[in-house]
C-alpha positions as CSV (number, residue, x, y, z in Angstrom):
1,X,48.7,193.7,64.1
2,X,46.8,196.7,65.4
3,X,46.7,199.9,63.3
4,X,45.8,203.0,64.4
5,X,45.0,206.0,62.0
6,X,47.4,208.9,63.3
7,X,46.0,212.9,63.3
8,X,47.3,215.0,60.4
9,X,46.0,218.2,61.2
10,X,44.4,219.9,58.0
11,X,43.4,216.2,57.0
12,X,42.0,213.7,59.2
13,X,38.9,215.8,59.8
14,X,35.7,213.8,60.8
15,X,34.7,213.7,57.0
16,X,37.7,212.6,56.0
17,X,37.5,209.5,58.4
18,X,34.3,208.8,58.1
19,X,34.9,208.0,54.6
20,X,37.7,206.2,55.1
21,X,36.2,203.9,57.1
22,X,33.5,203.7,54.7
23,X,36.0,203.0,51.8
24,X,38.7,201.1,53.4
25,X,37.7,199.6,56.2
26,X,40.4,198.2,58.5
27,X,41.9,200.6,61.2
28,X,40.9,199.6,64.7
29,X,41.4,203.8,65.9
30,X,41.5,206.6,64.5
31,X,43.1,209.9,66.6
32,X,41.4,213.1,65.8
33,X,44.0,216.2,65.0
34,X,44.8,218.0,68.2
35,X,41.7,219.6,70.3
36,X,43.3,222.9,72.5
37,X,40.8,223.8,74.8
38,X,40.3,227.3,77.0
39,X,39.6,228.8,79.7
40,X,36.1,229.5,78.7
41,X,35.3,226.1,79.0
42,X,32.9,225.5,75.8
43,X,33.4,223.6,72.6
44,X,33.6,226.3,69.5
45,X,31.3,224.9,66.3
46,X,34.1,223.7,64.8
47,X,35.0,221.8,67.7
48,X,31.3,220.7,67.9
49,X,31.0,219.2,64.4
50,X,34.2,217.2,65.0
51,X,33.6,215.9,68.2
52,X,30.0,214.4,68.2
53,X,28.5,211.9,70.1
54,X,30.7,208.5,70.0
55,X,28.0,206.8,69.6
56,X,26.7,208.1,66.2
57,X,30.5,207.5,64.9
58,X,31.3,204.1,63.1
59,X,34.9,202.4,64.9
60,X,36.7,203.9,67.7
61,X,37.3,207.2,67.3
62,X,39.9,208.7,69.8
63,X,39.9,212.8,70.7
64,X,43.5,213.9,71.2
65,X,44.3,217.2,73.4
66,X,47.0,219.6,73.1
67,X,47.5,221.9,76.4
68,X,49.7,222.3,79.1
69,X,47.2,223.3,81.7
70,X,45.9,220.4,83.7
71,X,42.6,221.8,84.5
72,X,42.0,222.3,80.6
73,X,43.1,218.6,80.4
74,X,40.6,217.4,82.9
75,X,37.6,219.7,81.6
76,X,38.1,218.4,78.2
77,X,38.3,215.0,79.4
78,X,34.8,215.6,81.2
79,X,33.2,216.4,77.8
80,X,34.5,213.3,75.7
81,X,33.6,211.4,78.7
82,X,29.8,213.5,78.4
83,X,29.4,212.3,75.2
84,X,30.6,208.8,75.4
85,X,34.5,208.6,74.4
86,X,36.5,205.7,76.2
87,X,40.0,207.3,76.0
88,X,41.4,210.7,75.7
89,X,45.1,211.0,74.4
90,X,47.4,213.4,75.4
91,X,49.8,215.3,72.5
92,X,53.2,215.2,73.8
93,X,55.1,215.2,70.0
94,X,53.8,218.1,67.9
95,X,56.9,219.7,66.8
96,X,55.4,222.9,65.1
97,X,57.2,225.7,65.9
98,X,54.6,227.8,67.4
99,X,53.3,224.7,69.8
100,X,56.1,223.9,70.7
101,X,57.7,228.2,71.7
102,X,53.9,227.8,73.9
103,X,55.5,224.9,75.5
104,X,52.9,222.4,74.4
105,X,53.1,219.6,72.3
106,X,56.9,218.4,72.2
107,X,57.3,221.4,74.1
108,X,56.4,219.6,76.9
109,X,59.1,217.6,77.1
110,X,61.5,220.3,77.7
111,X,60.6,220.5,81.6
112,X,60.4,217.3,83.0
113,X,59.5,218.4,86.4
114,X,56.4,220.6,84.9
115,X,55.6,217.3,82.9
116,X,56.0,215.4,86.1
117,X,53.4,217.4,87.9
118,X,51.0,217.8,84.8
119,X,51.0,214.0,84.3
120,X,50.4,213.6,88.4
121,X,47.5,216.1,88.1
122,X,45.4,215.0,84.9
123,X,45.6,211.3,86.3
124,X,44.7,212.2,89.6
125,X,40.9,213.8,88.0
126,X,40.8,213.1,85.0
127,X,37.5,210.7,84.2
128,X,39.0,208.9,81.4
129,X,41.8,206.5,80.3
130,X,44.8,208.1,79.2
131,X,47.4,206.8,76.0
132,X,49.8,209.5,75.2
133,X,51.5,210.4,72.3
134,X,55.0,211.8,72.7
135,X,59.2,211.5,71.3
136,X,62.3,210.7,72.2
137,X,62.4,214.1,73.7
138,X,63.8,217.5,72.3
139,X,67.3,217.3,70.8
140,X,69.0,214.3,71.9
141,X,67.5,210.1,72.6
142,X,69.6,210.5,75.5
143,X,66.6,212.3,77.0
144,X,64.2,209.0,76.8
145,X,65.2,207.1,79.4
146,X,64.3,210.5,81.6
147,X,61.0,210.7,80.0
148,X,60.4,207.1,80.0
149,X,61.0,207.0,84.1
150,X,58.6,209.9,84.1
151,X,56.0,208.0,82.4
152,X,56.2,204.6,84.4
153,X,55.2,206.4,87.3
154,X,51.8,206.5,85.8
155,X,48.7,204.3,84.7
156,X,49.4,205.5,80.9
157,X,47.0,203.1,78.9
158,X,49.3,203.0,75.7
159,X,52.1,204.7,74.8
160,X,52.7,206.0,71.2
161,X,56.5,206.7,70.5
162,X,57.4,208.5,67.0
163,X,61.2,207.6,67.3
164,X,62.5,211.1,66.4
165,X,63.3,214.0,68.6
166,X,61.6,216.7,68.2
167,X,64.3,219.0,66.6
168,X,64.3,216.5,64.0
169,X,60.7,217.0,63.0
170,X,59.7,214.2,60.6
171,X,63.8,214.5,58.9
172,X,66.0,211.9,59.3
173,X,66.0,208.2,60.2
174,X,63.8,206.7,63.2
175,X,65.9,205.8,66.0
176,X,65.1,201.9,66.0
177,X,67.4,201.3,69.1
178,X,65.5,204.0,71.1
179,X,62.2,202.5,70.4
180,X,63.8,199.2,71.3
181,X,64.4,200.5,74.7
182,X,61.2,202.0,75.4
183,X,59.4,198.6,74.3
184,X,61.8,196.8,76.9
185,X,61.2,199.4,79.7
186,X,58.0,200.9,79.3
187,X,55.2,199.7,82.0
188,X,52.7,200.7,79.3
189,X,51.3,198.8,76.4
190,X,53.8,200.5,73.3
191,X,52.7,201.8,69.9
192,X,54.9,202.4,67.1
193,X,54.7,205.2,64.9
194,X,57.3,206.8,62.4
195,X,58.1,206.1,58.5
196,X,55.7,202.9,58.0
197,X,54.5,204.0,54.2
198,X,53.5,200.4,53.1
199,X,53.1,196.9,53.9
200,X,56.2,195.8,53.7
201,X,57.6,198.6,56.0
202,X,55.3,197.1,58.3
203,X,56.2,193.5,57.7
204,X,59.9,194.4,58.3
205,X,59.1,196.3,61.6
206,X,57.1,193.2,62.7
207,X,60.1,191.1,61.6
208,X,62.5,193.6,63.5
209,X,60.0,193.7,66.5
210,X,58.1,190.7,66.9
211,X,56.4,191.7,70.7
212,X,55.1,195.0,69.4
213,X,51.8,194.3,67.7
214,X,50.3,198.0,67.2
215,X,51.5,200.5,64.8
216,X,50.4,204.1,64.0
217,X,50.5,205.0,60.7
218,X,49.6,208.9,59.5
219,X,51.8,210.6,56.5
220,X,51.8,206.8,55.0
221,X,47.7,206.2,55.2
222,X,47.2,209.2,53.3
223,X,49.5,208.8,50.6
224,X,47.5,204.8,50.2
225,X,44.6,205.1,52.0
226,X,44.1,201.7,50.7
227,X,47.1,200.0,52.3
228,X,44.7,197.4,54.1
229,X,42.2,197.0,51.4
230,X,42.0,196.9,47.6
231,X,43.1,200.4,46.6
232,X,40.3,200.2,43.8
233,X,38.1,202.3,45.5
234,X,40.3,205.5,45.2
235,X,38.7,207.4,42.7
236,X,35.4,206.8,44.6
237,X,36.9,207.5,47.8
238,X,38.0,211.1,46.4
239,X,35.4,211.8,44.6
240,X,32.9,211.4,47.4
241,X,35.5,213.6,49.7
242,X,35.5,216.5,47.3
243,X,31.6,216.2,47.1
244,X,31.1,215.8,51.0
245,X,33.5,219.1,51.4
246,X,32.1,220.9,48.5
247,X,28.9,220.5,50.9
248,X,29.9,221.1,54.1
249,X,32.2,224.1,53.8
250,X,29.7,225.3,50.9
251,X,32.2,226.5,48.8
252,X,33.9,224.8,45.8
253,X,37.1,226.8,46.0
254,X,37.6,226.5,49.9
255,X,37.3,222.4,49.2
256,X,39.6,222.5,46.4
257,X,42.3,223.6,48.8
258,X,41.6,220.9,51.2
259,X,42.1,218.2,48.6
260,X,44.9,219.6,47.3
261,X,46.4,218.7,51.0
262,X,45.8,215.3,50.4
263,X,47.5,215.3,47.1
264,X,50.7,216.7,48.6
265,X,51.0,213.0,49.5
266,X,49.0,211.4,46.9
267,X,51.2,212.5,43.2
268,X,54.1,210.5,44.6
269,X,51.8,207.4,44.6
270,X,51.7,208.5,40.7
271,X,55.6,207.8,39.3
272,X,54.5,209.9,36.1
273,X,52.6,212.4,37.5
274,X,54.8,215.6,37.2
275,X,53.2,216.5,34.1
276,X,49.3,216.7,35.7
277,X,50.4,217.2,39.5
278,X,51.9,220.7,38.0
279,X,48.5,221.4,36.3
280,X,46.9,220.1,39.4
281,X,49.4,222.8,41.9
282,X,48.5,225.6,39.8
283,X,44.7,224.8,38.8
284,X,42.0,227.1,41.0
285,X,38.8,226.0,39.0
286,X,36.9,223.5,40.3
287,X,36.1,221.9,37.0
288,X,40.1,221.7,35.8
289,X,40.4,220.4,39.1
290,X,38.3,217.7,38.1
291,X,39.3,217.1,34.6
292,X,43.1,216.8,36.0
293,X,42.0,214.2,38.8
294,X,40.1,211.9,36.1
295,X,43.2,212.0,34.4
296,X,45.4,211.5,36.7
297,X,43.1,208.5,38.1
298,X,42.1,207.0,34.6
299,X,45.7,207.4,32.1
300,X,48.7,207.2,35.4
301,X,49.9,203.4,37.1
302,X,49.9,204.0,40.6
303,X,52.5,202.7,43.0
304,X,51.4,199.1,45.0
């Protein structure tokens, strides 16, 4: 089985993978969180730091673009290709509310003839492979088959289905018999991604869906970063992230923030962690924020 680190914006920055790489080696790709380029037609810094030559970057590291204008598609495309990238993939399943009112992202899926002629265009000029990442479409499965015929049509490298429609955000149950369709019908090699928090969630799917060996895992990797290795190393693994941010944003408070995002999804991991994970919500010091984490790492069982 393939598995594929999926983009969490806020999260999977390049630290953040870097280190879990480092830590918990295992993922054969990573995605980057959604890149949105311009009309001016140059990387910001941001954008810079995050997407540096693919050649100083340990495992395959895969840019993903958000944009409904072909010729930003293909530009951007230009510059991973520049600095050595071997696949660009396109985002066809943010939900967010302001993506998707810009018509990107899921948004995309509302107008299948624009997404006809987008698709037609970037794979016309663009210089790289193309996987995609997209859903079942906007309110209803019913609309899949339509997308699905849509996406036949073209030399899609893989294609990433989270089985939800977009209305549905991340709420509800995957819709197993749509995937099952797309992985009968789609031309493309198929991914998997939705609700896969742990091994055995994995082991059923493969039971469920023996032909489909590669599966995108996101909101589940970050609540056990560890899933595919020992999960010893998680007080290292954190400690090492808070010190690397700490660094790079050069400011304690700012990096406190950013790894209280990951603990949104890590205190669950921690059955008995109400007490501390309310201490840890509230706490803006960098040094509680410590003494809570040492805590919570050293005195609570975590969840296997």
């Amino acid at each position: 089985m393939k598995i594929y680190f999926a983009p969490l914006e806020g999260l999977t920055d390049s630290i953040y993978r870097r280190l879990h790489r480092k830590y918990f080696p295992g993922v054969d790709k990573y995605f980057t969180p959604f890149f949105s380029p311009t009309v001016h037609r140059a990387l910001t810094p941001k954008e810079v730091r995050e997407l540096p030559p693919a050649d100083s970057l340990e495992g395959i590291v895969i840019p993903q673009i958000l944009t409904k204008n072909a010729e930003d598609f293909i530009w951007f495309a230009g510059v991973c290709r520049d600095l050595g990238y071997g696949e660009i993939n396109l985002n066809l399943g943010c939900p967010s509310g302001t993506v998707f009112a810009k018509g990107k992202g899921a948004g995309m899926l509302r107008d299948t003839e624009y997404l006809d002629r987008f698709l037609d265009e970037i794979f016309t000029h663009a210089p790289l492979p193309i996987s995609v990442k997209t859903r079942l479409g906007v309110e209803s499965p019913e609309e899949f088959p339509a997308l699905l015929e849509i996406f036949n049509r073209y030399p899609i490298c893989e294609l990433t289905l989270h089985s939800r429609v977009r209305n549905q955000f991340y709420k509800g149950e995957p819709n197993m018999e749509a995937f099952s369709y797309c992985l009968e019908n789609a031309k493309a090699p198929v991914c998997y991604n939705g609700d896969l928090f742990s091994l055995q969630d994995i082991e059923r799917f493969s039971v469920q869906f023996p032909t489909c060996n590669t599966v995108m895992l996101g909101r589940g990797l970050i609540a056990n970063p560890g899933m595919f290795r020992c999960g010893e190393n998680l007080e290292a693994f954190h400690n090492e992230l808070l010190n690397t941010y700490i660094a790079a944003f050069g400011s304690e408070r700012n990096a406190l923030f950013r790894m209280k995002e990951n603990w949104f999804y890590l205190l669950p991991t921690f059955p008995d962690s109400e007490k501390l994970g309310k201490k840890l919500r509230k706490c803006t010091d960098i040094r509680e924020y410590k003494t809570i984490t040492r805590e919570i790492f050293e005195t609570l069982p975590r969840m296997k």
